[in-house]
DOTI-475626 format. One record per residue (C-alpha): residue number from 0; x negated, y negated, z. Coordinates in pm, 1 decimal. Each point is the difference from the previous one (the first is absolute). Layout:
REM DOTI-475626
SEMI     n          x          y          z
SEMI   NUM          X          Y          Z
...
This chain:
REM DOTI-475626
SEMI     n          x          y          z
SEMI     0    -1346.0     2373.2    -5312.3
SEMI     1       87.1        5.4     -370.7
SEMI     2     -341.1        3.4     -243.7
SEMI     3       86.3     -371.8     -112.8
SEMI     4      -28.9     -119.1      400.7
SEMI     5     -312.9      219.5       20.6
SEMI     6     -143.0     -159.4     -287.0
SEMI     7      102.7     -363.7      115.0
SEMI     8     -114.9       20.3      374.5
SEMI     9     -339.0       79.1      -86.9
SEMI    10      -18.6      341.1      210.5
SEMI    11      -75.4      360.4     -204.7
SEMI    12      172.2      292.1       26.1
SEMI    13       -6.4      162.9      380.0
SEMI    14     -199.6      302.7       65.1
SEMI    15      357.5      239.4       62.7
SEMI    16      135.5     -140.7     -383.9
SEMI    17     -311.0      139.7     -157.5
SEMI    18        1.8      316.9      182.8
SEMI    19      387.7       29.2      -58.3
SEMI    20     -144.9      -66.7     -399.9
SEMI    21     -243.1      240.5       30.2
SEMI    22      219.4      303.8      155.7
SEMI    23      248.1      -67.3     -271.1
SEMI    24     -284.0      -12.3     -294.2
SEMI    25      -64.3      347.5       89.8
SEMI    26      322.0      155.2      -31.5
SEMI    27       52.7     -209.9     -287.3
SEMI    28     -330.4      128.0     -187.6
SEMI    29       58.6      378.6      112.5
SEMI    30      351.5      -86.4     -196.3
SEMI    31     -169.1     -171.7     -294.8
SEMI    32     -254.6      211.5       -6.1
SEMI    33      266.2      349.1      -53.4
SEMI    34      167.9     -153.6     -268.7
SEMI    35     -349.8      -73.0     -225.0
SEMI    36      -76.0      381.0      109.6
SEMI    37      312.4      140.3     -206.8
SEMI    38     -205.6     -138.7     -313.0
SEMI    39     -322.7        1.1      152.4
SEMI    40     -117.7      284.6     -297.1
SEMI    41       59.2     -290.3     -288.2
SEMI    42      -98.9     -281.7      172.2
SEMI    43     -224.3     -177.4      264.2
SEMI    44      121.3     -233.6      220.0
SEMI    45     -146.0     -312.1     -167.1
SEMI    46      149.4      118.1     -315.2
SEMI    47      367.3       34.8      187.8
SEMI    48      -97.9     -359.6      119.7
SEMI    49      -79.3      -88.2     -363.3
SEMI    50      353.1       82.9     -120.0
SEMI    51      166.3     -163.4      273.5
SEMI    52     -163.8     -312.2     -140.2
SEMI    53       52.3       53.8     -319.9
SEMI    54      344.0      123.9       28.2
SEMI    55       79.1     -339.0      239.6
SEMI    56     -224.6     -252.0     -234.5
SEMI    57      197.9        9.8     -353.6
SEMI    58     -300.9      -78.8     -259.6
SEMI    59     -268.9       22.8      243.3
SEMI    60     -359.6       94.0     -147.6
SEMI    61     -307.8       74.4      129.8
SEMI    62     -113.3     -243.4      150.1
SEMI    63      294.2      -77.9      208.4
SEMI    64      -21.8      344.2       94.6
SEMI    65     -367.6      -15.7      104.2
SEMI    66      140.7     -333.6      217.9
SEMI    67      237.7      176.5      158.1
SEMI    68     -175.4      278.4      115.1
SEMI    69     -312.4     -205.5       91.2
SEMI    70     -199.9      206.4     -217.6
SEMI    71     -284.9      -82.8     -260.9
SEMI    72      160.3       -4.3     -319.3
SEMI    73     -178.9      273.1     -134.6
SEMI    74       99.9      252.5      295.7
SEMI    75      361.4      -91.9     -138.0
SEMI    76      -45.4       65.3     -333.5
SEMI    77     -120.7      364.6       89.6
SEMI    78      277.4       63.9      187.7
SEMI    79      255.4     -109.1     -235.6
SEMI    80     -190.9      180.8     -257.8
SEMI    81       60.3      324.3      164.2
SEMI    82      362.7     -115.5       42.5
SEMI    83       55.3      -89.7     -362.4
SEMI    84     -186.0      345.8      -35.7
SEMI    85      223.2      147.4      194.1
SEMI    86      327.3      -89.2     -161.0
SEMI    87      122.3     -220.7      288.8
SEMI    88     -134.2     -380.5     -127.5
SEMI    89       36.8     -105.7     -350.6
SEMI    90     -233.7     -336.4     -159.3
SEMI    91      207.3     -233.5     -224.9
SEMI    92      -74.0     -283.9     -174.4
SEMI    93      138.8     -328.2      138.5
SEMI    94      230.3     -146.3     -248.0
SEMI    95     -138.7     -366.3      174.9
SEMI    96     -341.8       47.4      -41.9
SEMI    97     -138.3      319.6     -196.3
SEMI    98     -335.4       -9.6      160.5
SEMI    99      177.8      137.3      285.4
SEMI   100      119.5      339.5       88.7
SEMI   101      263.2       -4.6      277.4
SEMI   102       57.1      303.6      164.6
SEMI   103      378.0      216.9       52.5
SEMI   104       98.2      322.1      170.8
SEMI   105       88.6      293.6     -258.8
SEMI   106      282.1      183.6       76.9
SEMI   107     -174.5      268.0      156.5
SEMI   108     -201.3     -269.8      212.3
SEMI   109      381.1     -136.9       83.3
SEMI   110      120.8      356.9      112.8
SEMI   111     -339.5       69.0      171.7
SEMI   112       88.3     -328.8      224.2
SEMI   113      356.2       51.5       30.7
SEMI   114      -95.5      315.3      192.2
SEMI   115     -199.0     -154.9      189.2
SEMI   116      172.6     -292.7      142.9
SEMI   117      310.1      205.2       65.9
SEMI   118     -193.5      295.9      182.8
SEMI   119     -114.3     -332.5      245.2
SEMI   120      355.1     -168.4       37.9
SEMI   121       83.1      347.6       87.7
SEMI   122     -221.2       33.7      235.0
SEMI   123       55.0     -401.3      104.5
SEMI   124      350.4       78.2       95.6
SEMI   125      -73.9      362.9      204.9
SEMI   126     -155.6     -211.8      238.1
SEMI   127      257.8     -305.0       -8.6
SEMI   128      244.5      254.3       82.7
SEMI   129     -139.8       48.3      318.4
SEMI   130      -13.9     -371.2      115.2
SEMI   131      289.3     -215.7      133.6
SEMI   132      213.5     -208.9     -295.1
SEMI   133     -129.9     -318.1      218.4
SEMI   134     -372.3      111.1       -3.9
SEMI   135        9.9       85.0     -389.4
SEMI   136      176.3     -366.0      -88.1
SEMI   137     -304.8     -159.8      219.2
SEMI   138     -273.4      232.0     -141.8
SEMI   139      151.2      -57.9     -377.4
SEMI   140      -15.4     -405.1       84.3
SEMI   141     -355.6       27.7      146.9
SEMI   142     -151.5      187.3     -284.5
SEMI   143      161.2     -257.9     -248.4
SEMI   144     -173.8     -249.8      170.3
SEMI   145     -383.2      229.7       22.4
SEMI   146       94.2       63.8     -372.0
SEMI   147       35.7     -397.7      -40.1
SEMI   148     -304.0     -113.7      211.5
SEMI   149     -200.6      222.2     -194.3
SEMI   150       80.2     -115.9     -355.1
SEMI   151      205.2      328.0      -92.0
SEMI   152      263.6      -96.1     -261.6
SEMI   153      371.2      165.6       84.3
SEMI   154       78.5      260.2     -159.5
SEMI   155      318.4      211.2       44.5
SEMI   156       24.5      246.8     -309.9
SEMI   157     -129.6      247.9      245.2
SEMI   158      297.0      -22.9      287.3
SEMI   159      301.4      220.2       -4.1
């Protein structure tokens, strides 16, 4: 059943699809989770999150960072802080509105997330290797659509 039927016949997701979720969230997390540990001495994992954001919302400021991350705007301004701190985040003026300071990744914040990223794709594609083309093209198609049910934006500076 596609997630559009699901949606439109009323019924939820069956217990085997969330398990099936679930099993997969772990290995996907242990993978996620080794690629934030290769820079895991300069930043913490909200901050990584933090320049994910910023680096995928051009001109974003604090507040929409604080939105995103579902955090009290205050908690984000002490992160980014430390980022900004840190060499990784730099505060500009907006040319729109000078009141507010929208937020970009340095280049050392760039580098620091281009290591990153491709540490997990290569980690993303040790395990595709091991699955059958036809499993991978049905895997890729259902995470589009988890990435599209829940709001995620599509982003493919990150693929090979």
């Amino acid at each position: 059943m596609s997630p559009s039927s699901a949606r439109t016949s009323g019924r939820g997701p069956s217990r085997s699809q969330v398990r099936a979720v679930m099993d997969a969230s772990r290995v996907l997390v242990a993978l996620i989770a080794e690629s934030v540990a290769e820079v895991d001495d300069h930043v913490t994992p909200t901050q990584m999150r933090i320049l994910v954001l910023v680096d995928r919302l051009p001109g974003a400021n604090l507040s929409a960072v604080a939105e995103a991350l579902d955090v009290h705007p205050s908690n984000a301004t002490r992160a980014v802080d430390r980022l900004v701190r840190a060499g990784f985040v730099a505060r500009t003026e907006s040319e729109r509105d000078r009141r507010n300071l929208e937020l970009s990744l340095t280049d050392e914040g760039s580098a620091l997330l281009h290591r990153v990223m491709e540490h997990r794709r290569r980690a993303f594609e040790r395990v595709l290797r091991q699955m059958e083309p036809g499993d991978r093209e049905s895997l890729a198609g259902a995470l589009d659509a988890f990435a599209r049910a829940a709001g995620e934006p599509e982003d493919s500076r990150w693929a090979p």
